[in-house]
C-alpha positions in Angstrom: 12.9 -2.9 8.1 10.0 -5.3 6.8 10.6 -7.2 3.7 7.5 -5.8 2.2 9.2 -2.5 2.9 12.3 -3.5 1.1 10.1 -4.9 -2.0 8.6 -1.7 -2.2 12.0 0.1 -1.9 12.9 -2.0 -5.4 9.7 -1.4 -7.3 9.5 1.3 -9.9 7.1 4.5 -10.0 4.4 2.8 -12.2 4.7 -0.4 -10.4 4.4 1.4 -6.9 0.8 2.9 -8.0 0.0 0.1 -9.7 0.7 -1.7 -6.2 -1.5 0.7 -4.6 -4.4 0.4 -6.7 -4.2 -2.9 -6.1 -4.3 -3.1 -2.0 -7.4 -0.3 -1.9 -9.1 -2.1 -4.3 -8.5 -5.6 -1.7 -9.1 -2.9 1.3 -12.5 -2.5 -0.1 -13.3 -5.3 -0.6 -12.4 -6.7 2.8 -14.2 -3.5 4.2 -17.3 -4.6 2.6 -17.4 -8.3 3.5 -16.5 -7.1 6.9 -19.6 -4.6 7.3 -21.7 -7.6 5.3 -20.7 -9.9 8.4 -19.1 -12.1 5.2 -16.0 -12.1 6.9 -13.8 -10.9 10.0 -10.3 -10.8 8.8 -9.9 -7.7 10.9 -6.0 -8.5 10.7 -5.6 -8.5 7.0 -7.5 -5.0 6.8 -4.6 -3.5 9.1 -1.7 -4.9 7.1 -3.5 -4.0 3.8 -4.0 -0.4 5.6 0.0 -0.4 6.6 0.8 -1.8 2.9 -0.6 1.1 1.4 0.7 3.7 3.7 4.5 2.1 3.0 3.6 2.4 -1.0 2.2 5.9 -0.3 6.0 7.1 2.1 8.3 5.1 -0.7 6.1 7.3 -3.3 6.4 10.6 -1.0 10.7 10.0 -0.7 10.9 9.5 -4.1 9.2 12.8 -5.1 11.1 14.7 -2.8 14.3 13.3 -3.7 13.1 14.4 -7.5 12.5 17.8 -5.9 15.7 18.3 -4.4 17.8 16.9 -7.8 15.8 19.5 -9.9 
């Protein structure tokens, strides 16, 4: 398990989509420079890309676990 996994794991609800607001919005902007030939951090794109799929799962467990409780 990734650290960034486990700091995810002990973030609340708002913080999470907070969180994932945050890494599109970098996404994007890292998108665009790349497409602008601005920049080629084609490596930070895939672990902002992984970030927000990690966000996304820990927000996907915690509304089925709410589901299941209800």
């Amino acid at each position: 398990m990734s650290k960034t996994a486990e700091k995810f794991r002990q973030m609340g609800a708002e913080e999470l989509h907070a969180q994932e607001t945050d890494l599109r919005d970098q996404l994007f902007r890292l998108k665009f420079q790349l497409a602008m030939g601005q920049s080629e951090s084609v490596k930070k794109i895939r672990q902002l890309r992984r970030d927000v799929a990690r966000v996304k799962t820990e927000l996907r467990a915690r509304a089925g676990q709410e589901g299941r409780q209800a």
